[in-house]
Every structure is written in C-alpha cells, then in structure tokens.
N, C-alpha and C positions, 0 to 999 in steps of 0.2 A: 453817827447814825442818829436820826430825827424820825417824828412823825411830823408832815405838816395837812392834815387833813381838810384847810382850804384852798390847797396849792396843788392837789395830784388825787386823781378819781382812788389809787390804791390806797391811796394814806385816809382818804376820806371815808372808804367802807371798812376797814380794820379800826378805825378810832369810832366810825360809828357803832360799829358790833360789839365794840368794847367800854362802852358809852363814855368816851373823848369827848369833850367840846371843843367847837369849832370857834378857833382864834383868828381873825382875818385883818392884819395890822397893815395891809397897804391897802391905798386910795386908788381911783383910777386913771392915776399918772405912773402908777409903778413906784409909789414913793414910799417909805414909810409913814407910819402916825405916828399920832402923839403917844400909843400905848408904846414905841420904840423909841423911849423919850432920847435914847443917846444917839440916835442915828433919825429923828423924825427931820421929813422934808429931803431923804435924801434917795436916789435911785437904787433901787432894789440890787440891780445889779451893777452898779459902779461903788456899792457901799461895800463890797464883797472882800477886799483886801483891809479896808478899812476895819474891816470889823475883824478878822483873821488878826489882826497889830492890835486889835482893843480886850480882845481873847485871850492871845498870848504874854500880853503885861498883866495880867491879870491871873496867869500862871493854871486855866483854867483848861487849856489845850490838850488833848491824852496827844491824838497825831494828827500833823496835819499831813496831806501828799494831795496831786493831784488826781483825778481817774477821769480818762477821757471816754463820754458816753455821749450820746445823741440829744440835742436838747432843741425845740420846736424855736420856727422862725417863720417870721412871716412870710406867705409867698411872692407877697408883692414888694417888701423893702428890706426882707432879710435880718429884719432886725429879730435881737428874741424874745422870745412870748413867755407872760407867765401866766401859767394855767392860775386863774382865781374863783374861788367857789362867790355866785353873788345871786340873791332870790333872784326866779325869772319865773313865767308862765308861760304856753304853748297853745295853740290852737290846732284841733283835730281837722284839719282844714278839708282834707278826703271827703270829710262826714257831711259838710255844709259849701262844696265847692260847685255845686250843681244849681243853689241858689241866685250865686254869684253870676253863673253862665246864661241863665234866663234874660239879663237885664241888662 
C-alpha cells in the first residue's frame, strides 16, 4: 500500500490534508527522472516488473500478488494513462464568451 498524491485525485487530497508533499518523478513521456536514479529514462509502466525483481533482491518485498482493477486508457489508442498532477490554469469562459460573439 502507497500514497502517491501526484498520480490519483484520492492520494492527492488525503496527503494534502495531512500535509504530504507532492513528489512528481515522471516527465512527460511517462518516464522516470533523475530523482528515480535506478530506474530514470525508463517507462513508467514497462519498469513495473523490473522494479518488483529490484525489490525483491533486496529482500524489501512483505507480498507481492496481483489484483485485477480498472485502470484508464485512452479512448482513442487504448493505451494506458497515468493520471499526473502538473500546474495548469482555466479560464471562466461563460463569464467573457459574449465578448467573443460580438466580433
């Protein structure tokens, strides 16, 4: 069990309320960084056995097993998506869209 509160809106408001800081070690290729110095440059989800074999020589594993749950993909090429927390900004567009329609 983990928290990773740049990776899933629940993990995100439970470490924030619990003042967690937010750790965000992939880039936007889905890769790791440099702060994942043993695994940087490598795909998030192709690292994922890799890293299970680099866990368990390292005698650090309580259990491993798998649990099959629902996990997002794209709708256009199926591949899967990792939810990433990254700054953005919005525009109230409702508010200033009447502007727009004049011109």
């Amino acid at each position: 069990m983990h928290l990773a509160p740049a990776y899933g809106e629940d993990d995100y408001w439970l470490c924030r309320r619990n003042e967690i800081g937010l750790v965000n070690p992939v880039d936007d290729k889905g890769q790791f960084t440099a702060e994942v110095s043993d695994f940087a440059g490598q795909n998030v989800h192709e690292a994922n056995p890799v890293i299970i074999k680099f866990l368990k020589a390292r005698g650090v594993v309580v259990k491993d097993e798998t649990i099959e749950h629902a996990y997002p993909h794209c709708w256009r090429c199926r591949t899967p998506l990792i939810y990433r927390a990254i700054d953005a900004w919005y525009f109230k567009v409702e508010a200033i869209k009447e502007r727009f329609a004049r011109h």
